[in-house]
TORKOLFI-214229 format. One line per 3 residues: their letters; for each residue x, y, z of N, C-alpha, C. Coordinates in nm, 4 decimals. Example, Ala and Ser with C-alpha at 12.3 -4.5 7.8 and 13.67 -1.06 7.14 Angstrom:
TORKOLFI-214229
as	1.3190:-0.5690:0.7800:1.2300:-0.4500:0.7800:1.3200:-0.3300:0.7800  1.2850:-0.2250:0.7080:1.3670:-0.1060:0.7140:1.2900:0.0030:0.7870 $
END
This chain:
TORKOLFI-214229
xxx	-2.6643:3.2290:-0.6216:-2.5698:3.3344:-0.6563:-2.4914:3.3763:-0.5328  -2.3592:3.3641:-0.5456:-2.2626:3.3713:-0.3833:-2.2138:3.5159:-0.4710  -2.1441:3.5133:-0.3220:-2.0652:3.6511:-0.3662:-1.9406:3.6600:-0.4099 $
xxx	-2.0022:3.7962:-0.5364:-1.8165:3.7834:-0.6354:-1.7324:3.8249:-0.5546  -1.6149:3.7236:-0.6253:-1.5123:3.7099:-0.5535:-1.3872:3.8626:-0.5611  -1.4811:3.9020:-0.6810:-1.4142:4.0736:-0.7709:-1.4320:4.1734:-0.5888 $
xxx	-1.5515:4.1533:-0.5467:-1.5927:4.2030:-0.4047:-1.5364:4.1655:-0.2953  -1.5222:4.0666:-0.2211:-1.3886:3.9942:-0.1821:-1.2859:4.0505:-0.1525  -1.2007:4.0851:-0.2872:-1.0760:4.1054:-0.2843:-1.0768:4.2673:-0.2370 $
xxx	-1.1994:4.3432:-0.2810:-1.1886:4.4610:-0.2609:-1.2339:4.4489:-0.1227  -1.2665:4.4016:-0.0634:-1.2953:4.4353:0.0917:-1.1970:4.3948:0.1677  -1.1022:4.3378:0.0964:-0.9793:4.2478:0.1938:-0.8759:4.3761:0.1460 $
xxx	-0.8797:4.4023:0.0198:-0.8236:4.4851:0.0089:-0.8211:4.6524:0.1374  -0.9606:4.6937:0.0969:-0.9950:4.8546:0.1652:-0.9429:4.7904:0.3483  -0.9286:4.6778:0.3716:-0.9455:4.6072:0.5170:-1.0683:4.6158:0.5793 $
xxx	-1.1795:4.5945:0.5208:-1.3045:4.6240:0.5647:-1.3428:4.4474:0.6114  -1.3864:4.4386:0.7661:-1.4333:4.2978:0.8630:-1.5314:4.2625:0.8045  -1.5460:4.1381:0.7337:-1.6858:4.0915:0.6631:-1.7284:3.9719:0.7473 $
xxx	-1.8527:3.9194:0.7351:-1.9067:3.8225:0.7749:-1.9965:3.7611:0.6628  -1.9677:3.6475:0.5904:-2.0815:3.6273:0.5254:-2.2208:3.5570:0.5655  -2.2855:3.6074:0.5329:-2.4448:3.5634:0.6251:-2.5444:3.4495:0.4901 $
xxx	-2.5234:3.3137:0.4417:-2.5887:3.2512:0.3428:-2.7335:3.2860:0.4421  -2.8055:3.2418:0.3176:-2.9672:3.2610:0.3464:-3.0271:3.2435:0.2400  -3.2049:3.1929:0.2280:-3.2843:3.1826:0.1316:-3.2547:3.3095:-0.0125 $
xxx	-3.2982:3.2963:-0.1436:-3.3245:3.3499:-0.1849:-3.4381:3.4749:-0.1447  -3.3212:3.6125:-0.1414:-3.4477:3.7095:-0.1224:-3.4077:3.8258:-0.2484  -3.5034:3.9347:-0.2154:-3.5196:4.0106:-0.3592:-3.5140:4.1545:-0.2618 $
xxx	-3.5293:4.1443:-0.1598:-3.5546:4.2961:-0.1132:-3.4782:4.2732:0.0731  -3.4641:4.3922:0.1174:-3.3808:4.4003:0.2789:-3.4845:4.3389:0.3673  -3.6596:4.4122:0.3089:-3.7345:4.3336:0.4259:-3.7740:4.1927:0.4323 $
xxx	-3.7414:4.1367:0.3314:-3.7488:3.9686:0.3327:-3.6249:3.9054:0.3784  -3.5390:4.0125:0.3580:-3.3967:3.9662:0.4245:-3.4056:3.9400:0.5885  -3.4835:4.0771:0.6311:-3.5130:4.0219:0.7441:-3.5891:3.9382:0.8130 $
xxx	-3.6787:3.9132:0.7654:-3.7754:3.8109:0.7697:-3.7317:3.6826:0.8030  -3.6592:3.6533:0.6889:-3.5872:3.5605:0.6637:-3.4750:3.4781:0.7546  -3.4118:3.6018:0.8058:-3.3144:3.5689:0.8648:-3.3557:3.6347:1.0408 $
xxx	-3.4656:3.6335:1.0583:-3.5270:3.6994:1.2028:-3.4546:3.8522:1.2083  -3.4040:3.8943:1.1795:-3.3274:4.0400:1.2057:-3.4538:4.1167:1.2555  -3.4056:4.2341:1.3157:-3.4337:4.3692:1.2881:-3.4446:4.4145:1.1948 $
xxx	-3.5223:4.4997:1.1330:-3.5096:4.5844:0.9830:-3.4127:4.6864:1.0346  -3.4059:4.7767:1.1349:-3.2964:4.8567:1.1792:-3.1613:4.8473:1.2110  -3.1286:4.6992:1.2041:-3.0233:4.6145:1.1281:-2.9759:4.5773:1.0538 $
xxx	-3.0702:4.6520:0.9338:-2.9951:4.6079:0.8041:-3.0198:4.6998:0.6944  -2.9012:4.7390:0.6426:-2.8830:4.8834:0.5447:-2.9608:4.7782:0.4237  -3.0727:4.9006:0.3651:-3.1166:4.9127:0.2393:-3.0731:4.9800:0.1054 $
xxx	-2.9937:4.9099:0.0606:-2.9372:5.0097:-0.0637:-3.0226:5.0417:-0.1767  -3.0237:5.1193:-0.2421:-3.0538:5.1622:-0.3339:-2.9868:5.2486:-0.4202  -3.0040:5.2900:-0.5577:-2.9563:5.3799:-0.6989:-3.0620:5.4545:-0.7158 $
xxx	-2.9812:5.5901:-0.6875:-3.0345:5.6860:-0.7403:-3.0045:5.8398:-0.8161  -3.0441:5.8692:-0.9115:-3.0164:5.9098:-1.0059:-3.0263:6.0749:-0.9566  -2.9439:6.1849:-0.9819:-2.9564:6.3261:-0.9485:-2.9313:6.3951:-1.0307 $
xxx	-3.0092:6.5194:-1.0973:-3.0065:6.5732:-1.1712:-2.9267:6.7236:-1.1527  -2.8293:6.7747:-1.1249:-2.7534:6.8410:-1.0460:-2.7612:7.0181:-1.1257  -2.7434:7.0905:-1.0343:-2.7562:7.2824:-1.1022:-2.6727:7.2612:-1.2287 $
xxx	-2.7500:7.3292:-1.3146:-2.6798:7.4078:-1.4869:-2.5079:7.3744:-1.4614  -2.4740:7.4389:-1.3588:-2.3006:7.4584:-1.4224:-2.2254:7.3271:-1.3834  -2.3230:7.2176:-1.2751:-2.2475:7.1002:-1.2728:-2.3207:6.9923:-1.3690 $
xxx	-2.4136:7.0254:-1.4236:-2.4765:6.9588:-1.5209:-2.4243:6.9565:-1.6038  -2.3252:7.0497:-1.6969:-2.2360:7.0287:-1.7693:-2.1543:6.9360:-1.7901  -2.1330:6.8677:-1.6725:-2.0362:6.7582:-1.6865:-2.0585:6.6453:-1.6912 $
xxx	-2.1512:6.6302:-1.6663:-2.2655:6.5145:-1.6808:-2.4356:6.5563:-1.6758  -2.4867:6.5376:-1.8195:-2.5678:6.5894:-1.8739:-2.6991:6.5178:-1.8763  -2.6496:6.3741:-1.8144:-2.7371:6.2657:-1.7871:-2.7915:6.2155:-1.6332 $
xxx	-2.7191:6.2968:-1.5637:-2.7478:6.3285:-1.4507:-2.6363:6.2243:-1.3859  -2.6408:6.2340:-1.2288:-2.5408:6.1835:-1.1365:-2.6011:6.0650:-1.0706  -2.5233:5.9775:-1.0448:-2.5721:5.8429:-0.9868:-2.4949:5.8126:-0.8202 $
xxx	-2.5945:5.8158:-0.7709:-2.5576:5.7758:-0.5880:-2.5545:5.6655:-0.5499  -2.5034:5.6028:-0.4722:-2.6032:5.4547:-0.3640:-2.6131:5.5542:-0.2220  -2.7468:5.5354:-0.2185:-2.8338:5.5516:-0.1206:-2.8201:5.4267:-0.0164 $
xxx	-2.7504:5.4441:0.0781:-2.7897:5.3502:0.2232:-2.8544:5.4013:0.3161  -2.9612:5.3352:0.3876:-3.0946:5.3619:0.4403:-3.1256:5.2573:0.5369  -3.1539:5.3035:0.6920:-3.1541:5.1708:0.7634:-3.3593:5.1251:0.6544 $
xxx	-3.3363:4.9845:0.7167:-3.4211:4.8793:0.6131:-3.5527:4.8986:0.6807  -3.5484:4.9946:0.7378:-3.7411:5.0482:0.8455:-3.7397:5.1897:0.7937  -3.6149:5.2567:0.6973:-3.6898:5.3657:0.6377:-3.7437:5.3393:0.5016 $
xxx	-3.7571:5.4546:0.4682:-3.8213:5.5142:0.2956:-3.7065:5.5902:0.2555  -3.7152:5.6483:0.1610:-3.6097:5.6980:0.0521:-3.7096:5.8493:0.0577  -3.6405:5.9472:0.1104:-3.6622:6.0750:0.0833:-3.6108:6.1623:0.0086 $
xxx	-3.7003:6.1760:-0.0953:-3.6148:6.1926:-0.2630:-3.5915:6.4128:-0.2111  -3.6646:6.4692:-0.1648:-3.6588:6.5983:-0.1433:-3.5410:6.6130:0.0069  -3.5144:6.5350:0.0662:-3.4119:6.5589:0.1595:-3.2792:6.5572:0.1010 $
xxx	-3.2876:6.4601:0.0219:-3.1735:6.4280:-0.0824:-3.1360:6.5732:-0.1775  -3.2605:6.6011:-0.2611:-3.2248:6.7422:-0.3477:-3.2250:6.8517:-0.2618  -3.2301:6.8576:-0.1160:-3.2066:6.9816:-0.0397:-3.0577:6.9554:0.0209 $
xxx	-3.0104:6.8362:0.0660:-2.8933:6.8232:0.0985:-2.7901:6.8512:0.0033  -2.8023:6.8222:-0.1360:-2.7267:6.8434:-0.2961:-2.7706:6.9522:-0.3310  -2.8262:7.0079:-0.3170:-2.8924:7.1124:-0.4396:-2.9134:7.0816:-0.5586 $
xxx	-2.9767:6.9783:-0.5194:-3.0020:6.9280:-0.6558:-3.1421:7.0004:-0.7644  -3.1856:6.9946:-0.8892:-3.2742:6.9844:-0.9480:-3.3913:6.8728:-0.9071  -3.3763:6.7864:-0.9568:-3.4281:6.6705:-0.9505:-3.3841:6.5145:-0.8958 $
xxx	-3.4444:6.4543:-0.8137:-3.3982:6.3185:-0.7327:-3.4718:6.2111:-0.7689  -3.4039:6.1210:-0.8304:-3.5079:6.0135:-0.8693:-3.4533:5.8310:-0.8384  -3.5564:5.7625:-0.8543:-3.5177:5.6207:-0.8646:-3.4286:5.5405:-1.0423 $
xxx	-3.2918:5.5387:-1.0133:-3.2377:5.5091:-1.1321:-3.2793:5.3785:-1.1631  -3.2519:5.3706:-1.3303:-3.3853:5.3022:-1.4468:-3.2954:5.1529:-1.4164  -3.3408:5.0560:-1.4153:-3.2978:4.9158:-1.4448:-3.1825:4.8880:-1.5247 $
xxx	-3.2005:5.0040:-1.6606:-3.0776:4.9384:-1.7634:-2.9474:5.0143:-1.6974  -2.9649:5.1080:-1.5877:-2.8641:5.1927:-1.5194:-2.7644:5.0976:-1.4214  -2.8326:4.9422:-1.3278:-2.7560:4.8994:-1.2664:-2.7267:4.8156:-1.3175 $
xxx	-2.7717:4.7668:-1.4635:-2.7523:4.6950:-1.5626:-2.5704:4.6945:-1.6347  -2.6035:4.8505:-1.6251:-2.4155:4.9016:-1.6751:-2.3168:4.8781:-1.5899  -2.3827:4.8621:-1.4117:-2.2610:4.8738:-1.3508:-2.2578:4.7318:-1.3265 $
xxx	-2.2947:4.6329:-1.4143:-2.3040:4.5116:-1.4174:-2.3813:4.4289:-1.2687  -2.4830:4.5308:-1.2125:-2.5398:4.4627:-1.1042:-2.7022:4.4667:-1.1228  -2.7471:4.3711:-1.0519:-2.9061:4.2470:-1.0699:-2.9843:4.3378:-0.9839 $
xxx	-3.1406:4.4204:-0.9930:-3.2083:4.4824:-0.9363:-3.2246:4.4226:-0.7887  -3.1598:4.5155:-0.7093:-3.2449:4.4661:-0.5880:-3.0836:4.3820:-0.4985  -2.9825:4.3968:-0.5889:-2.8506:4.3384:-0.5248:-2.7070:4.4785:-0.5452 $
xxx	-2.7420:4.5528:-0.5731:-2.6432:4.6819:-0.5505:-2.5744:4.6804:-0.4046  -2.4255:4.6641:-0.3933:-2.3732:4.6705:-0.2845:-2.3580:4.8372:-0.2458  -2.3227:4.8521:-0.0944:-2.3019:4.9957:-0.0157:-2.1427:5.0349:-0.0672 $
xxx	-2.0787:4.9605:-0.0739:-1.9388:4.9943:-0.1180:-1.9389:5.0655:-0.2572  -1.9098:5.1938:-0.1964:-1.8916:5.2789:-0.2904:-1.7529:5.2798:-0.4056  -1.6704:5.2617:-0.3319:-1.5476:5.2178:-0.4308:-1.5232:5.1273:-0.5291 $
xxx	-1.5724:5.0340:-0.4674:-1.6383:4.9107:-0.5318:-1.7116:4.9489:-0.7214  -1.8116:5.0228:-0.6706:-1.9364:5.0218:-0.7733:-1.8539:5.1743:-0.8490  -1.7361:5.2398:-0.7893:-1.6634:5.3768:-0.8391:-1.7928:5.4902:-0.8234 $
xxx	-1.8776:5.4827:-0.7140:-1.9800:5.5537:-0.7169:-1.9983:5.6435:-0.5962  -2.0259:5.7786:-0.5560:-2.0510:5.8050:-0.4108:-2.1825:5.7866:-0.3622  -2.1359:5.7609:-0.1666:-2.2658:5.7294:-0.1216:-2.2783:5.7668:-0.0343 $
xxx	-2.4439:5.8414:-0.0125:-2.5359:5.8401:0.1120:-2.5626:5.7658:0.1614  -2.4883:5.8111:0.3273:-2.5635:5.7403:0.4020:-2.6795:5.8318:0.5542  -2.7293:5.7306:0.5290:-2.8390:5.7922:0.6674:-2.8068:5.7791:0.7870 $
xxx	-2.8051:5.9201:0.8687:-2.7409:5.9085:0.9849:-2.7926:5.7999:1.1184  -2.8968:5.7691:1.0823:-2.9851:5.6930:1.1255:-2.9427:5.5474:1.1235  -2.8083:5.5039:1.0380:-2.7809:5.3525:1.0552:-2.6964:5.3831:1.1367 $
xxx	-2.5746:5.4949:1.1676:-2.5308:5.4857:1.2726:-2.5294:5.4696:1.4172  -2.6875:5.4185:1.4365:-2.7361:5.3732:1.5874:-2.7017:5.2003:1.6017  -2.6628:5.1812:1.4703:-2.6171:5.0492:1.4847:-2.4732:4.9896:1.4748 $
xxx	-2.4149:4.9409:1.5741:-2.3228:4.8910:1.5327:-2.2784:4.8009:1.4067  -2.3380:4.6854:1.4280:-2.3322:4.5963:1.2890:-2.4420:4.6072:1.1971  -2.4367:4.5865:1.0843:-2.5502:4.5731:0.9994:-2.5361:4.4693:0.8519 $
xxx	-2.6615:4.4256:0.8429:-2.6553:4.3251:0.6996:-2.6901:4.4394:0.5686  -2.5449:4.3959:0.4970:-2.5856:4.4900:0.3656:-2.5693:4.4137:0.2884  -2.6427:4.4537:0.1254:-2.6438:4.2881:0.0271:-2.4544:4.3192:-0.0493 $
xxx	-2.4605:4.1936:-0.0513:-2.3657:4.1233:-0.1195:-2.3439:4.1226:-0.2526  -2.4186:4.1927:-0.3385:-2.4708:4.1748:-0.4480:-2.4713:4.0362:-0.5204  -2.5108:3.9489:-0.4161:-2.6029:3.8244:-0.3918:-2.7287:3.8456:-0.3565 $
xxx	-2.8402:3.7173:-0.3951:-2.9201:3.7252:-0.3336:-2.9579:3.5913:-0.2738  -2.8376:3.5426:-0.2426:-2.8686:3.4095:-0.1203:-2.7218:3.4327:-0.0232  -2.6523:3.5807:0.0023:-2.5673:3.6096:0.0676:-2.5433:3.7438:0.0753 $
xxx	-2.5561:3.7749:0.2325:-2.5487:3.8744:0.2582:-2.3954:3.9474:0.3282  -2.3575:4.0736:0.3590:-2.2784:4.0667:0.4707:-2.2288:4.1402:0.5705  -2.2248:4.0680:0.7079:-2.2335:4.2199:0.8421:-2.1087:4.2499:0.8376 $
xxx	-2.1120:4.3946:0.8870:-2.0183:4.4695:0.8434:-2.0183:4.5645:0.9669  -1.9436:4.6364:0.9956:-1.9114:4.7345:1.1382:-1.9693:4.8327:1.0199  -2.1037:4.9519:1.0489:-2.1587:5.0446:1.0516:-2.0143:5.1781:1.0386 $
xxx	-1.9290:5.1768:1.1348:-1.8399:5.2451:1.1219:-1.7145:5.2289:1.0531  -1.6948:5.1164:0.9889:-1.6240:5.0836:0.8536:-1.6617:5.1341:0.7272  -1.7736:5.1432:0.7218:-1.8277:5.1497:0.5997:-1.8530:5.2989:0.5568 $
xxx	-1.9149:5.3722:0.6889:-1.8710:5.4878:0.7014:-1.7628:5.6115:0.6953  -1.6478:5.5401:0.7446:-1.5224:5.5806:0.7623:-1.4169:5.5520:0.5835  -1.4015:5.4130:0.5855:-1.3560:5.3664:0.5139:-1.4199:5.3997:0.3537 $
xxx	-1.5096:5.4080:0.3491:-1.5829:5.4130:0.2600:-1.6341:5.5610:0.2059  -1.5959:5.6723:0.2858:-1.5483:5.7943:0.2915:-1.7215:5.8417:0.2140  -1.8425:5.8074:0.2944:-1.9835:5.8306:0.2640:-2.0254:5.9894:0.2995 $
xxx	-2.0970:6.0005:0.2800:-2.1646:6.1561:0.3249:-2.2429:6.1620:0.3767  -2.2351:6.2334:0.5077:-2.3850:6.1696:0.5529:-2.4922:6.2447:0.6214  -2.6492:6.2322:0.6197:-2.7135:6.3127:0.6413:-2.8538:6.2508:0.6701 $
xxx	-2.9564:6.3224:0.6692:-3.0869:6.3135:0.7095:-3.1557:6.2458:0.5089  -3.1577:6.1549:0.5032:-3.1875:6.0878:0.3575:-3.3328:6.0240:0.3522  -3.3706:5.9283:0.4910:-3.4802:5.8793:0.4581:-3.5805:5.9186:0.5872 $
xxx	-3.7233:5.8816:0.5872:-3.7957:5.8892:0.6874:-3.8159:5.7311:0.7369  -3.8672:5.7133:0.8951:-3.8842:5.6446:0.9505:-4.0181:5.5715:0.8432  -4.0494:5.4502:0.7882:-4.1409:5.3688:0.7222:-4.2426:5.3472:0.8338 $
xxx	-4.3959:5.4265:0.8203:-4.4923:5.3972:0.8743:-4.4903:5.2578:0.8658  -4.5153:5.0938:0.9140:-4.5169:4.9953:0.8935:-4.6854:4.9502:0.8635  -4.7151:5.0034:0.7802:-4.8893:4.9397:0.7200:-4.8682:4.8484:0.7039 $
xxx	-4.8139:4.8031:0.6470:-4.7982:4.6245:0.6314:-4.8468:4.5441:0.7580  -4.7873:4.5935:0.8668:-4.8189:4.5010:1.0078:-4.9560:4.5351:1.0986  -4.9975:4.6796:1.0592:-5.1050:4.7195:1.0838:-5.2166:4.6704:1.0419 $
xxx	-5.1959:4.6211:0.8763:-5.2886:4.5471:0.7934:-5.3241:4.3547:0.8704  -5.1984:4.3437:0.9178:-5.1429:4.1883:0.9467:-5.2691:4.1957:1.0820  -5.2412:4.3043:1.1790:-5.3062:4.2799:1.3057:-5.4434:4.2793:1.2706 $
xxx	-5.4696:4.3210:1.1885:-5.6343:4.3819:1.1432:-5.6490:4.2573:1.0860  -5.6124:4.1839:1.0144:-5.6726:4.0411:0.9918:-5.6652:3.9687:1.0481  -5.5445:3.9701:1.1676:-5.5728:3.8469:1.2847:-5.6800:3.8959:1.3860 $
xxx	-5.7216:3.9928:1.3693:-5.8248:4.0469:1.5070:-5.9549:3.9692:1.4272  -5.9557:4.0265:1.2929:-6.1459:4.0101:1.1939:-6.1306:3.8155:1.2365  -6.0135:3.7824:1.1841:-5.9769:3.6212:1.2237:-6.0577:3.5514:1.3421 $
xxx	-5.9875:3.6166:1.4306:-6.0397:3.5975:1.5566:-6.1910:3.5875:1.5629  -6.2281:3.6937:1.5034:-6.3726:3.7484:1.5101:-6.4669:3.6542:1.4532  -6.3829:3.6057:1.3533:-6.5054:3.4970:1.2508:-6.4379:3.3613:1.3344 $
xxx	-6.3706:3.3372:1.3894:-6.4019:3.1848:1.4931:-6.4722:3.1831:1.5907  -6.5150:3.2792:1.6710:-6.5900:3.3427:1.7755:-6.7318:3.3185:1.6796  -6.7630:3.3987:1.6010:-6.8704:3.3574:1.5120:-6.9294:3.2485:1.4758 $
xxx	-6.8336:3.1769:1.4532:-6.8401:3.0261:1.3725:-6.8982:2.9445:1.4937  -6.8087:3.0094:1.6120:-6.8329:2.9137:1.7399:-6.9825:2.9507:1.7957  -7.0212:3.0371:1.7943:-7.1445:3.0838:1.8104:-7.2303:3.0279:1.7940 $
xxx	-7.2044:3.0142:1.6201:-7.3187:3.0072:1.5737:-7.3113:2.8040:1.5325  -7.2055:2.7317:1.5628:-7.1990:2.5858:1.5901:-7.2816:2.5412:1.7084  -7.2735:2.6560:1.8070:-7.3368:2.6620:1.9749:-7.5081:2.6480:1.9481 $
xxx	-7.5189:2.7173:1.8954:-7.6989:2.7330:1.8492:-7.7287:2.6912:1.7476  -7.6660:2.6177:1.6770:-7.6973:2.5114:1.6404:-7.7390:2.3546:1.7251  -7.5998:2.3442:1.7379:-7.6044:2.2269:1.8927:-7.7426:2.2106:1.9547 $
xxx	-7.7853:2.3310:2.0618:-7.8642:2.3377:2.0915:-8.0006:2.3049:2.0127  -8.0726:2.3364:1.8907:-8.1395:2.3400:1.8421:-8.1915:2.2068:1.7824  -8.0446:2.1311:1.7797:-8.0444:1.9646:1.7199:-8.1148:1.9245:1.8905 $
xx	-8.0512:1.9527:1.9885:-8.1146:1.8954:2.1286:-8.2648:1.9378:2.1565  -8.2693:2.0327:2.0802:-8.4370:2.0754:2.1425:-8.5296:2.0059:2.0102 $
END
């Protein structure tokens, strides 16, 4: 799946500098990086999310309000920073059949807000980066983009949205290469006194 060409025109259009980045099939930003060696703090995580907004703007939409959330790809999604920055009611993760309407594939929602006719958060926190990989709404193409294009051009709002992602995942990773370690040391041990025991 490359990238529509409907996207394309709108980025040539807004004059926004693209780079397209091909790469394996991925499903999420941190396999993106993986994948492609990055930084996770290199690469915006988008997401949809759904806001349930005060009584008198609820009126106008009764089904609540829909965001893209951009998030450098080493945070989390802070659903209460979000309803304190909005005043919102309620902040949530929007439903599948939601990016379904705006004709986009879970997990491939582009940052271009104009694009998707949607507004977006962003975290002040990607602005430590100059360039960054955001999806394509591909998922074997990505694309870097000046941090301050997307910002500017893209006329985002921006604020304190996600927290820094404790990384358990890698904590878990070291903890099995250490026990690893531990049971070859073992193994070797106990091959050692063996050895011996065949000699005696």
């Amino acid at each position: 799946m490359a990238v529509a060409k409907p996207l394309l025109k709108y980025l040539d259009k807004a004059e926004i500098k693209y780079e397209i980045v091909p790469h394996k099939k991925v499903y999420t930003a941190y396999d993106l990086a993986q994948t492609l060696g990055e930084k996770l703090d290199g690469i915006a995580k988008t997401l949809l999310v759904k806001v349930e907004l005060p009584k008198v703007e609820a009126k106008a939409d009764k089904k609540g309000k829909h965001y893209i959330l951009v998030i450098p790809a080493s945070y989390r999604a802070n659903f209460q920073k979000i309803k304190k920055a909005l005043k919102a009611k309620k902040v949530e993760m929007a439903l599948e059949k939601n990016l379904k309407k705006l004709g986009v594939e879970p997990g491939a929602i582009t940052p271009f807000g104009g694009y998707h006719k949607l507004e977006v958060l962003m975290d002040k926190a990607l602005l430590k980066t100059q360039k960054a990989l955001v999806s394509a709404g591909a998922h074997t193409e990505a694309l870097r983009v000046k941090v301050k294009d997307l910002r500017d051009i893209e006329h985002m709002t921006l604020g304190q949205f996600g927290d820094k992602a404790k990384l358990k995942l890698q904590k878990v990773i070291k903890k099995a290469k250490k026990a690893g370690k531990k049971t070859v040391k073992k193994a070797k041990k106990a091959l050692k006194k063996a050895a011996k025991k065949k000699k005696a």
